[in-house]
C-alpha positions as CSV (number, residue, x, y, z in Angstrom):
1,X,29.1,-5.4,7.9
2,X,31.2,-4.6,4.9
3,X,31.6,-7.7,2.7
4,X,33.2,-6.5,-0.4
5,X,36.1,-4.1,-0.7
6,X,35.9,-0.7,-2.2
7,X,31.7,-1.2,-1.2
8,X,31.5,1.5,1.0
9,X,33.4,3.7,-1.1
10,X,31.3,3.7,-4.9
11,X,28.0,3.4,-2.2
12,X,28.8,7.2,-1.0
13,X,30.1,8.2,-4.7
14,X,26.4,6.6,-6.0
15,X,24.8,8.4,-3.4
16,X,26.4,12.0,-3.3
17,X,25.8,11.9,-7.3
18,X,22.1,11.3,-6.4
19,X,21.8,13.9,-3.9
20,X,23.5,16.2,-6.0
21,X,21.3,15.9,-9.2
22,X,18.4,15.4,-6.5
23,X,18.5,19.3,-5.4
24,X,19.9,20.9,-8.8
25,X,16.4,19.7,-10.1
26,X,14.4,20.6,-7.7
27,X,16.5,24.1,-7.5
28,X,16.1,24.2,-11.0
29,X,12.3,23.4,-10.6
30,X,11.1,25.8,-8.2
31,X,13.4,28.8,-9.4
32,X,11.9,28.4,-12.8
33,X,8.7,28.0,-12.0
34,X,8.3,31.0,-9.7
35,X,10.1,33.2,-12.4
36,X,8.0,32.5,-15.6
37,X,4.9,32.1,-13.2
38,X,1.6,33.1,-15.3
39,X,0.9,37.1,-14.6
40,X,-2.3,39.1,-14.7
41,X,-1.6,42.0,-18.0
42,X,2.1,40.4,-19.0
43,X,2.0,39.6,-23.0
44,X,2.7,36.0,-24.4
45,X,6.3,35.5,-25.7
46,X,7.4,33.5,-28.3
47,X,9.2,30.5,-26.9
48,X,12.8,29.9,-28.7
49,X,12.6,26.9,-30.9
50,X,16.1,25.6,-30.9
51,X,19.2,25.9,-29.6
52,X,22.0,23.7,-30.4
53,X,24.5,24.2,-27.7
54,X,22.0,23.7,-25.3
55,X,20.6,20.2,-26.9
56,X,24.2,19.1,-27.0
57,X,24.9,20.2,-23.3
58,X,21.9,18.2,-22.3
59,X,22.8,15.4,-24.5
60,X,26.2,14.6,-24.1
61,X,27.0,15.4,-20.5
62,X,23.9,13.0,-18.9
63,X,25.1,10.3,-21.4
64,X,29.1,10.8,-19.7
65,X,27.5,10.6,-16.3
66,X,25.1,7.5,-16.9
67,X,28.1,5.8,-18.5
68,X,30.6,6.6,-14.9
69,X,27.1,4.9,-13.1
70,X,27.0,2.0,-15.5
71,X,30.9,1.0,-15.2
72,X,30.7,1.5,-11.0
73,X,27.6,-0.6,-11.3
74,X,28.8,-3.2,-13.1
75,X,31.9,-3.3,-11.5
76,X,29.7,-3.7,-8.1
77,X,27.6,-6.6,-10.1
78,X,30.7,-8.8,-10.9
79,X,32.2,-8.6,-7.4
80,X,28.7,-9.8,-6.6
81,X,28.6,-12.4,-9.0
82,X,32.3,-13.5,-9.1
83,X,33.1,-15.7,-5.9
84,X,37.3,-15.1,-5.4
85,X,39.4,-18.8,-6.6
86,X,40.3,-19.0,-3.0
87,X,36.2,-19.2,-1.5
88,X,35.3,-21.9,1.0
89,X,32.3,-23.4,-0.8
90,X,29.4,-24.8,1.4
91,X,26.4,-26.4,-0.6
92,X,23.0,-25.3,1.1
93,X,19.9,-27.4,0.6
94,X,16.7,-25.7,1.1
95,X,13.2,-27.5,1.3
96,X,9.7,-27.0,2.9
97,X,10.4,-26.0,5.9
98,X,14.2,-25.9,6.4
99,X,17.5,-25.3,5.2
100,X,20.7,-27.9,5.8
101,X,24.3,-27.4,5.3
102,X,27.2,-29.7,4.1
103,X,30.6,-28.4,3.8
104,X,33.7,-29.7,1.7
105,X,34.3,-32.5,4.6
106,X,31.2,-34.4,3.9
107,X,29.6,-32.9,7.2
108,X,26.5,-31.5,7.8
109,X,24.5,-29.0,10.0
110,X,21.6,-27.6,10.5
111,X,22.7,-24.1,11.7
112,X,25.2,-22.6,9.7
113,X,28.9,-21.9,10.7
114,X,31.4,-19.7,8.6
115,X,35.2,-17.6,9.2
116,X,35.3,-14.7,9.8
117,X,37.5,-13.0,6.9
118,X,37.4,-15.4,4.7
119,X,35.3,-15.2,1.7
120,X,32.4,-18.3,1.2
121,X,30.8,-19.1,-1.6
122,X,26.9,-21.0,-0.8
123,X,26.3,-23.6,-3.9
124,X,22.1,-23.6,-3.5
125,X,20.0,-26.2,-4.5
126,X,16.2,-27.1,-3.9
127,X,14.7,-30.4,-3.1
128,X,11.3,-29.5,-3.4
129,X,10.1,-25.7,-4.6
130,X,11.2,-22.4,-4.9
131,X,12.9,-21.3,-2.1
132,X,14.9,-17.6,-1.5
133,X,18.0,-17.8,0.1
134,X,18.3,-14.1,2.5
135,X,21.1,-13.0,5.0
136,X,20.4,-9.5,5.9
137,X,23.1,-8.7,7.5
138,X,25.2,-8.9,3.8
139,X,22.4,-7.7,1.8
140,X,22.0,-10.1,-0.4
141,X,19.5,-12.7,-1.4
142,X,19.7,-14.8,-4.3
143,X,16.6,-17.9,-5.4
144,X,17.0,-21.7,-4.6
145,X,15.6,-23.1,-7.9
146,X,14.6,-26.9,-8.5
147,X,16.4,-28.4,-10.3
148,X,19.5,-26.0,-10.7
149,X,22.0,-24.6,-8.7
150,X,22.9,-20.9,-7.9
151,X,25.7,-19.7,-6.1
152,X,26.4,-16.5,-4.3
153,X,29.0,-15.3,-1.5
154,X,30.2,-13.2,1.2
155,X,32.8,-12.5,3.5
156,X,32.1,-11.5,6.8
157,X,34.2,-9.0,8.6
158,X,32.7,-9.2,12.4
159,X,31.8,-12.4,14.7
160,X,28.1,-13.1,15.7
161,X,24.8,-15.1,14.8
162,X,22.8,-13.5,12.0
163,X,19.3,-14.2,10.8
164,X,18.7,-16.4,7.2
165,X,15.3,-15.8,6.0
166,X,13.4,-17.1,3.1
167,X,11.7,-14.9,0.9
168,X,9.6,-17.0,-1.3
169,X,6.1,-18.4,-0.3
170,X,6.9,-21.5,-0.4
171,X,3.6,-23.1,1.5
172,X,2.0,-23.2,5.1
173,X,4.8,-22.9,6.8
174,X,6.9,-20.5,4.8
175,X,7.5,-18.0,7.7
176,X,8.8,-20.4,10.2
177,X,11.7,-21.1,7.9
178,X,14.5,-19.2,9.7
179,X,17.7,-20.2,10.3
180,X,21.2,-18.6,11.6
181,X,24.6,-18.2,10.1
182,X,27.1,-18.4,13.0
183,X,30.4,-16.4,12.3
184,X,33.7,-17.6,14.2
185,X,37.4,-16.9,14.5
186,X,39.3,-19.4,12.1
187,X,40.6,-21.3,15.1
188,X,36.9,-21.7,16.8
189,X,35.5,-22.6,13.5
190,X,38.3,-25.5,12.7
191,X,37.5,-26.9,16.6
192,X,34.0,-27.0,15.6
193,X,34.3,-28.6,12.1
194,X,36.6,-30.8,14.4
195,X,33.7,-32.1,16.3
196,X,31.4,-32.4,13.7
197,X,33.4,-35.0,12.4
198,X,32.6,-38.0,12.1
199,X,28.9,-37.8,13.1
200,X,26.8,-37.0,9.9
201,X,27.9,-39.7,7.8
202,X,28.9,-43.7,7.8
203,X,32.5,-44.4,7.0
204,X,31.9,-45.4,3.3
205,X,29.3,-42.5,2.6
206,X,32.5,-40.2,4.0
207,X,35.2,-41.6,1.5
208,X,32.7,-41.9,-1.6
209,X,31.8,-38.3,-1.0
210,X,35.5,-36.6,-0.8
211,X,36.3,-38.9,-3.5
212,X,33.7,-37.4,-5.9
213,X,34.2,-34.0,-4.6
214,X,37.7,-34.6,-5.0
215,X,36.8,-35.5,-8.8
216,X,34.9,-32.4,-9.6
217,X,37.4,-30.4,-8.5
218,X,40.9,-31.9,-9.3
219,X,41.9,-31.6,-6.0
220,X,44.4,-33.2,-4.6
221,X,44.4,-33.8,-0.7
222,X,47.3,-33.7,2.0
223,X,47.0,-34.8,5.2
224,X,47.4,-32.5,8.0
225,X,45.0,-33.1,11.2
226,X,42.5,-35.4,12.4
227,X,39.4,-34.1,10.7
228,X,38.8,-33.3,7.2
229,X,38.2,-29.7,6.2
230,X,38.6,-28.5,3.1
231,X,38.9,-25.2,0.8
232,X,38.5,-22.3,2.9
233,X,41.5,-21.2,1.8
234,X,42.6,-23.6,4.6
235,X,46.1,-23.3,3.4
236,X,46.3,-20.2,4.5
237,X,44.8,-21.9,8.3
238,X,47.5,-24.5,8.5
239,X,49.0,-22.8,11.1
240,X,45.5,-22.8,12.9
241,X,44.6,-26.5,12.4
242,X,46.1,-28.9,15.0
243,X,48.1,-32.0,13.1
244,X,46.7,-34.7,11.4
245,X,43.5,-32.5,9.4
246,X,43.5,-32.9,6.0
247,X,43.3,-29.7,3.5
248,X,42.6,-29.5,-0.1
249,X,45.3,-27.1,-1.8
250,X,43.1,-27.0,-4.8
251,X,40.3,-24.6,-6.1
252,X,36.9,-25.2,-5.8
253,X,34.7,-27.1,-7.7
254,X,32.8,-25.5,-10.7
255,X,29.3,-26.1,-11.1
């Protein structure tokens, strides 16, 4: 599952460069290495002691190359790092031996539920000890640390339930703490958020909790169905969301 563009294309330039460099050593290796092989009766040479075109072939041509892997890399690092302005934003709590899930409505779940092509952005937090958040199936992994929060994101191109691991020891039961991510079709996911509604918290908790995430954010909210969803780029899944649900044109909050 691809989850950043332009991934699949610097991860075949990366590794062609590698294979490439991979056999002109070891070409370079054995060929030398057979030809200036110790023989029975040939006399000792004196080995040249410099040569300056060579020392600047082998300088300045590695240091080109290394500097092509560096900007790739780092290009690669702040796609990573650097959730798009438009992310749905889910906060994931992890503790001993769980993880939970609230998103922008106030709700919350157990088992995780995203859309599919639409970018996410998970804002982790501990409650107890270290935890590491893992989703195979994006390759990434990022730590829950006490105390702070850490955010990471992905956006998944294909539906299905994936594994979430953790992959710090966090005590006894450290390898029972599993959990799935759940990726829908916009329209499944908004009928699901639907009937989560509601459920998770009492009708004051609800409003004091959109009005504080309303806060952080400077959002402003319109009304447009009959259960609050938020982010997600849900303006761009008006046309998905029956009438009455309410969407949050803003951008997310900053942590």
């Amino acid at each position: 599952m691809i989850r950043q563009r332009g991934e699949l294309g610097m991860a075949m330039f990366l590794l062609s460069e590698a294979v490439f460099f991979f056999l002109l050593i070891l070409v370079l290796l054995v060929t030398f290495a057979w030809k200036y092989r110790y023989r029975e009766g040939q006399p000792m040479l004196d080995a040249p002691k410099h040569n300056t075109a060579l020392e600047l072939t082998w300088t300045f041509i590695p240091t080109l190359i290394v500097i092509v892997i560096f900007f790739y890399g780092f290009k690669g690092y702040l796609q990573l790092a650097v959730p798009p302005p438009d992310s749905y934003e889910v906060d994931v709590t992890a503790r001993m031996w769980s993880y939970s899930f609230r998103y922008p409505n106030g709700e919350q779940s157990n088992e995780l539920h995203i859309p599919i092509n639409t970018p996410v952005v998970f804002v982790l937090s501990s409650d107890d000890v270290l935890h590491g958040f893992y989703m195979p199936i994006f390759r990434i992994k990022k730590d829950v640390v006490p105390g702070r929060y850490n955010k990471i994101w992905v956006q998944a191109t294909m539906p299905g339930t994936f594994d979430i691991f953790c992959t710090q020891y966090c005590g006894q039961d450290h390898s029972s703490m599993r959990n799935h991510v759940v990726v829908q079709s916009r329209a499944d996911f908004i009928e699901w958020l639907g009937k989560l509604g509601g459920g998770s918290l009492p009708p004051v908790e609800r409003g004091k909790y959109l009005w504080v995430l309303a806060r952080q954010s400077g959002g402003e909210w319109k009304i447009v169905s009959d259960c609050w969803s938020s982010d997600l780029t849900l303006t761009t899944m008006e046309s998905d969301a029956p009438q009455g649900a309410a969407i949050r044109t803003s951008q997310p909050r900053k942590s």
